[in-house]
Structures are given as structure tokens and as C-alpha cells.
N, C-alpha and C positions, 0 to 999 in steps of 0.2 A: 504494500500500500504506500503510495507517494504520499508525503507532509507536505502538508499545508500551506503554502506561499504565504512567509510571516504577514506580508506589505496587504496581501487581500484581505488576512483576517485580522489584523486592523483597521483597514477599510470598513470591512462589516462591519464590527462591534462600536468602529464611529457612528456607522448608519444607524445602528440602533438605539446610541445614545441621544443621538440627533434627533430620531422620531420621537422617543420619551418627551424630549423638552417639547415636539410641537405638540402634543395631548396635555402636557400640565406647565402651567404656566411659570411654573420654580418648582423643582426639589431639591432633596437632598442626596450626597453622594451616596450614605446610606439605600436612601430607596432609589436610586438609579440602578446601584448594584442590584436591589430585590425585585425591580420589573423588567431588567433586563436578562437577570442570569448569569451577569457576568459576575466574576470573581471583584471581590473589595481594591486587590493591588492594580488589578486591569481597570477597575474606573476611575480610582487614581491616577493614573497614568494618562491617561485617556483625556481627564478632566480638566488635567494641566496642559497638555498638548491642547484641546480646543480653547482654556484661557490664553493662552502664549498667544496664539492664530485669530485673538479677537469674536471668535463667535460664541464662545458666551462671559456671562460675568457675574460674580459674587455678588448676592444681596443682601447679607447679612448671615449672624448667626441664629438659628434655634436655642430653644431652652435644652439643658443635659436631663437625661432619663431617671430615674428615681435612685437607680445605684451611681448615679452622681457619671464621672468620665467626660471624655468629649464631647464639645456642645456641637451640634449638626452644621456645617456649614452649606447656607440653601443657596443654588444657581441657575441662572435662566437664561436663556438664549440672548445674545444684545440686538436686541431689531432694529434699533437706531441707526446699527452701523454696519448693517445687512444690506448690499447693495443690488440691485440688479435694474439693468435697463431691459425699454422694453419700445417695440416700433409695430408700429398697424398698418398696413395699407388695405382700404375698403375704395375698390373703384381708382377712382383720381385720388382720395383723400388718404394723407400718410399724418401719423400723429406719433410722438417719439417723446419717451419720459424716465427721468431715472427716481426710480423706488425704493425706498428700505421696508425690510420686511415686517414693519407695521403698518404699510398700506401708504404714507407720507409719501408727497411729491416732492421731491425735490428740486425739479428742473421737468420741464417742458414744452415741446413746441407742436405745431401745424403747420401743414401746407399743402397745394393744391398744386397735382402733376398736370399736365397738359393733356397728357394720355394713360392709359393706364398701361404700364410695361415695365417688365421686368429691369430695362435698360437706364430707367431713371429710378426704380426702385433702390437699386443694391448702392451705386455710387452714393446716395444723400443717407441711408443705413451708414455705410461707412464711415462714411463724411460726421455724422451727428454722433456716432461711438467715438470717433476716433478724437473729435472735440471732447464729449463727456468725460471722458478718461484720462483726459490732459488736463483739464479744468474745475470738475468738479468733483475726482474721487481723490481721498485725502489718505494720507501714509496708515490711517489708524481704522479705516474703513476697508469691510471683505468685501471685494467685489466678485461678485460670483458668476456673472455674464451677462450675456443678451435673449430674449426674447423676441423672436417674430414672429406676426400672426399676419395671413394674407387669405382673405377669401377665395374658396377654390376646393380643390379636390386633390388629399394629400398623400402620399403613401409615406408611413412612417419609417420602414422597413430600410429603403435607401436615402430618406429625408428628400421626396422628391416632389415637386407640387405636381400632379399630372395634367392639369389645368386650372387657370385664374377664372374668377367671374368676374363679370361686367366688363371684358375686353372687347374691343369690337374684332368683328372676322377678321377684317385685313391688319388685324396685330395680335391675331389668337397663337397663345403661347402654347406648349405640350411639354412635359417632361424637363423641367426647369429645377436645377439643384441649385436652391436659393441657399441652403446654407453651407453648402462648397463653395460655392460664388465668393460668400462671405468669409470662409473663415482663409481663405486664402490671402486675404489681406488684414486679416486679425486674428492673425494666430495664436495669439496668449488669450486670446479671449473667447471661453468655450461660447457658442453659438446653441440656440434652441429652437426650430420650426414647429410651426404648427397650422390649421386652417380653423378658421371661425364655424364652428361656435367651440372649438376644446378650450379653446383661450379662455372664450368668454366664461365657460362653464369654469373653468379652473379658479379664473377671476371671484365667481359667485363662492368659490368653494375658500379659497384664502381669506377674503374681505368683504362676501357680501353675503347674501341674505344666505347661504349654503354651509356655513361656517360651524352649524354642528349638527349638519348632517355627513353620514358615512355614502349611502344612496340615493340615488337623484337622477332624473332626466332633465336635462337641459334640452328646452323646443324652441326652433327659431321657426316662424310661421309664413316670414315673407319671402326665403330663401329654404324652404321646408326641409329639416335637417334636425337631428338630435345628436348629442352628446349623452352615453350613459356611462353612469359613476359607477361601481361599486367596491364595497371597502377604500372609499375615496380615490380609487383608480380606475380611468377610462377604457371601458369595455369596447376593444379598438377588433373581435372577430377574427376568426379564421384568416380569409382575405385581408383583413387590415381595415375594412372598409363599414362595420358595422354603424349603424347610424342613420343610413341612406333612407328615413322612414318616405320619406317626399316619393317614392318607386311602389309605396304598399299601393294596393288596391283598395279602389270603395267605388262598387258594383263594377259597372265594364270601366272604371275611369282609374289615373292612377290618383292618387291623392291629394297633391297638390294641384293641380288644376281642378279638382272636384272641390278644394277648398277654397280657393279664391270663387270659380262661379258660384259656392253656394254663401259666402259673401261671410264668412268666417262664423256660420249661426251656430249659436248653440246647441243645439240639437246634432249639430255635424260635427261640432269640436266634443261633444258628447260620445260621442261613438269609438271617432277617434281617441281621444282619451285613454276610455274603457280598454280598448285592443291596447295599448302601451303599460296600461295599469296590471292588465292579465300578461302581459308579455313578462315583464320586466320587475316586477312586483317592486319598485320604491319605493321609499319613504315620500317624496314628493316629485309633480312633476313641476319646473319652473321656467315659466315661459320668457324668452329673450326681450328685455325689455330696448336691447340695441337693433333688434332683426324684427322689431313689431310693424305689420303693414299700417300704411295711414289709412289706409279703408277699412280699416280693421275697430270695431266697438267689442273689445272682447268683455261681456258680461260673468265675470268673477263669480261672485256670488251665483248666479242662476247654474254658471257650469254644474259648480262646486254641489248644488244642490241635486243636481242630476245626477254626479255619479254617487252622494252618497246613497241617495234612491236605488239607484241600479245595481248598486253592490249589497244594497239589504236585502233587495226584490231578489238576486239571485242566492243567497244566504252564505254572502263573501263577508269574512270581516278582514279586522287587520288594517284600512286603511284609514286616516285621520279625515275629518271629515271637510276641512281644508286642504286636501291634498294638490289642487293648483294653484299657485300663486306666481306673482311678477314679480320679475329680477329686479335687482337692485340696481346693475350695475346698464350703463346706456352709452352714445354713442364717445361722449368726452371720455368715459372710461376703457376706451379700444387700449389705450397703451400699458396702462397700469394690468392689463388682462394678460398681455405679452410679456410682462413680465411676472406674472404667476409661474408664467411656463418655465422659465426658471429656474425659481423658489420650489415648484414641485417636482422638478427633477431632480434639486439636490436634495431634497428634505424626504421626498417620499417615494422616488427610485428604490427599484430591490434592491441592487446594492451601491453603496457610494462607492465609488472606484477614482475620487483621488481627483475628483474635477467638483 
């Protein structure tokens, strides 16, 4: 039997320290060792290497236990000085911001491409990291990378967008490695892709209304598409490609276009619903409040009321009788969403491997 590459499992037992601190807010190295599993001198160790590295910090002591001895020393991740940027492009519009991981803006901008392509995409990405990093990330601050989020169609597998939306024909892109692009000119600085809505869902999942939920469907209604969560990891399917609800059937129609003509009625967002609820059984489903059509009057309340109806009528229980509601997060918050992407790659990746 080959031993264990020291450098991975340290890696890991990071990983797992890391994850503790995002579930509680401070503890102590006492109870890191007892939720983690690891041994006492390994979270020692462990504990001093993430203070050295800035990402977490001392908050004081506890009281000592009845047989008197060491008093607990409690510590908690530093999100102040938890950094990550993060870039959107939606159409023409690119939005770019750097976050620390209590959700603060630190720095942000907008602007308006001419056309939608790839070729003015990546240079002002560049251009705006390459600025950020020179200017506003400080010796005593982690910076952990970038986030990009572009609407489209992604495959995770090779980081490849297989197509943008809202491009017109005569500049339709295909098979476009936006974060090769990039990281070829920002090589110390690990790069993250992704397509709208995992961003946004991620975003609700970090800082917005999804923040303590484990389960979730994220639904964007005007670009018909879902994100699903579970154990707060995006159920990304076989193919890569799960999500694709906009392709279900409702009768001879595919969905989306049965949803738009039937002019988003309740009754029809009822049905659907239901099949996603039976599907996928979540905690909630939360509709995009950045991908909401303007034609769109979605009745909350009456939905809400139908499927609890419909789940009694059939003798389902289990689901909270609110189980739809609207995102928090909308279209100012496209960058801060990109950079979740991120935060939850280094935080809740299966294993931290050292980026």
C-alpha cells in the first residue's frame, strides 16, 4: 500500500478545518479537533499555519472547565481580509467588483461593450484584475482569485462556454475557453468560470436569502434554467449539463415557450412547480430575482397557496408551506455573484489542493 502524499493530507484536513469555520461562526481548537476528527497536535498545527496565512484570527479567550487548566482559545475565519474578485458579463453589460468574504464591496465598476464578444470580454477582465491587484489588494489581505460569470451554456469539465447568449448570428461564438484565455495572462491568479444562474445561485447561497439553506432550486424564468443545490453543492448530472428545465415538456410544447405564451399564470407556474418539487425534493425553490421577465406578475402568495393545496390533496408532506420565494440578490449584484464562485470553490471544494 503507497503512503499518503504528506502535502494532500494536509491539504485535506485544511479543507476540513476551513469548512468547520464556515458552519460556526468561532470555535475553539478544542472543538475543531472534536468535529473534525483530527488529532489535538494536527489542529495545532494546522491552526497556526492558517493564522500565519491571514485567514483566520483569534477572538478571545473562553472560560477554563471546572478542573481548572487551559482556558479555550476561540477563532474564526477573518472575512474582512478574505478577498476575491468577481466580473459578469450579461449581453453588452460587464460589471466587475472586489469582495471580502462578508459580502462588502470594496471597489466596483460598469460598462457597456458595443457588442457582445468574447474579444472585448477577456482584455477589460484583464485589464480590471490586473488594476485590482496592483491597487487595491494590501500585503495583509488573502487574495484568493477571480470569479467569472457569462451567460450561456457551460461545460464545467474542460471550463468551456459552449455558447454565449444574446450574441447576435454574425458574432455567435462556440466552444470558447474563457478561463484559459485568462489565466494565460494571470497566472498567479487562480481563475473560476461559470454560466448564470450557478453564480447567481451561489451568490443567494453565500449572502442572500439561501444562507441557511443546504437545498435549493435556483429558477430563472426569463432565460428558463435552474440551478440545483444539494448538500450546498450544485447538482451539475451525468452530462455536466443538469438544469436544462427550459427543454421539459408541458403537453406537445417545450416549457419555456408554453411559459411565456401562457403569460407566467399561476396555474402554469403551479404545475411546473409541482414536477420540480416531486423531482428534486428541496427545501425551497427561489426564483431569480436578476432573470425575472418584465411581463412577468408573479403572484407569490397564490402560487404558494396552490402547491400547498396540491401537496395535501395528494397526501405529500414535508414541504414548508412557503416553499417559493424571491431572490434577494438582482441585476447590481451580477459581480458580487462571481465572486461567490470563488469563495465556494475554496471553502467548499472536496478537497482544497493548495489554490
Amino acid at each position: 500500500m503507497k503512503s499518503c502524499d504528506k502535502t494532500a493530507m494536509k491539504n485535506i484536513n485544511i479543507s476540513s478545518i476551513l469548512r468547520t469555520f464556515i458552519i460556526n461562526d468561532q470555535i475553539s481548537q478544542t472543538d475543531l479537533a472534536n468535529e473534525t476528527g483530527l488529532k489535538k497536535a494536527t489542529v495545532s498545527n494546522l491552526v497556526n499555519y492558517l493564522l500565519d496565512n491571514g485567514l483566520i484570527t483569534e477572538t478571545g479567550e473562553g472560560k477554563a472547565g471546572i478542573k481548572g487548566g487551559r482556558k479555550p482559545r476561540y477563532l474564526e475565519l477573518d472575512k474582512k481580509n478574505i478577498l476575491a474578485f468577481g466580473a459578469s458579463i450579461r449581453g453588452t453589460n460587464f460589471k466587475a467588483g472586489l469582495y471580502n468574504l462578508a459580502g462588502k464591496t470594496l471597489w466596483n465598476s460598469e460598462m457597456e461593450f458595443q457588442r457582445a464578444h468574447s474579444t472585448l470580454w477577456v482584455p477589460a477582465i484583464i485589464e480590471k484584475i490586473s488594476k485590482i491587484s496592483a491597487e487595491k489588494i494590501k500585503s495583509d489581505h488573502v487574495f484568493l482569485g477571480a470569479g467569472v460569470a457569462i451567460g450561456g451554456a457551460y461545460d464545467p469539465r474542460d471550463d468551456r462556454f459552449l455558447r454565449f447568449s444574446l450574441q447576435e448570428p454574425v458574432n455567435d461564438e462556440k466552444n470558447i475557453y474563457i478561463k484559459k484565455l485568462l489565466q494565460e495572462k494571470l497566472q498567479d491568479i487562480p481563475i473560476i468560470t461559470d454560466d448564470f444562474p450557478n453564480a447567481m445561485a451561489l451568490g443567494e447561497l453565500w449572502f442572500g436569502c439561501a444562507r441557511q439553506l443546504s437545498d435549493f432550486i435556483y429558477l430563472q424564468l426569463e432565460n428558463l434554467k435552474a440551478t440545483v443545490l444539494g448538500n450546498k453543492t450544485i447538482f451539475r448530472g451525468h452530462g455536466m449539463y443538469a438544469g436544462q428545465v427550459g427543454s421539459w415538456r408541458y403537453g406537445t410544447e417545450e416549457m419555456r415557450p408554453a411559459l411565456i405564451k401562457g403569460g407566467f399564470s399561476t396555474e402554469l407556474l403551479t404545475d411546473f412547480c409541482t414536477n420540480l418539487l416531486l423531482s428534486y425534493a428541496p427545501e425551497k425553490i427561489i426564483l431569480s430575482r436578476e432573470n425575472l421577465p418584465k411581463s412577468a406578475s408573479i403572484d407569490l402568495n397564490g402560487l404558494n397557496e396552490r402547491l400547498a393545496a396540491r401537496f395535501k390533496e395528494i397526501d405529500l408532506n414535508g414541504f414548508s408551506d412557503k416553499i417559493v420565494e424571491m431572490g434577494e440578490f438582482d441585476q447590481k449584484d451580477r459581480a458580487l455573484a462571481a465572486a461567490a464562485l470563488v469563495f465556494d470553490n475554496y471553502f467548499q471544494s472536496n478537497l482544497l489542493m493548495g489554490n
